[in-house]
C-alpha positions in Angstrom: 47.8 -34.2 -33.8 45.4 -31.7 -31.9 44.7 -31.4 -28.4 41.1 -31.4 -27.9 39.4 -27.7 -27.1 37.4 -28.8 -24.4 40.3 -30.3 -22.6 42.6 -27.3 -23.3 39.9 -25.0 -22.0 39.6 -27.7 -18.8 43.7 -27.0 -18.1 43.3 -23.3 -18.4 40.8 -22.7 -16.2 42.2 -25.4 -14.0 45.7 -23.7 -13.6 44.1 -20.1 -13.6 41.8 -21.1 -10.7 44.7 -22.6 -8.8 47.5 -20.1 -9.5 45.5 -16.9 -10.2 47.9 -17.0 -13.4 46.0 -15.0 -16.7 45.5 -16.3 -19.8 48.4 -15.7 -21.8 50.8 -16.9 -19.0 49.0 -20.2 -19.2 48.9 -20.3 -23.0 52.4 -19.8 -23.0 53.2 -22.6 -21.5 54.7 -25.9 -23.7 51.7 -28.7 -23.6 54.0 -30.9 -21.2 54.6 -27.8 -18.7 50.6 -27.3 -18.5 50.1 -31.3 -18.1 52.6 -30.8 -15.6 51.0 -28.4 -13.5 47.6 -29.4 -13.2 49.2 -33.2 -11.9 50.8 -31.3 -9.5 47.4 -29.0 -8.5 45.7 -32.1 -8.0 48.0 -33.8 -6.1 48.1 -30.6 -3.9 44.5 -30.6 -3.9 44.4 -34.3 -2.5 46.4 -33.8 0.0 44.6 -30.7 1.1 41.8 -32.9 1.3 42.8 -35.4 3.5 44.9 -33.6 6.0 
């Protein structure tokens, strides 16, 4: 199975936006670790948001 381009290139830029992190950091990351991080950027960003 593939993961979808467009929603690769959505985490990246996600998690690089976030964490200032470069490319290859990010594309190092196992699939699960990435889908991690960007839950947890937009929980952080929620809660931003509505203190």
């Amino acid at each position: 199975m593939t993961y979808a381009t467009d929603r690769l290139h959505e985490e990246i830029a996600y998690v690089a936006y976030h964490f200032h992190w470069g490319l290859e950091d990010i594309l190092d990351l196992e699939h699960a670790d990435r889908r991690r991080f960007t839950t947890e950027i937009a929980s952080l960003v929620t809660r931003a948001s509505e203190g």
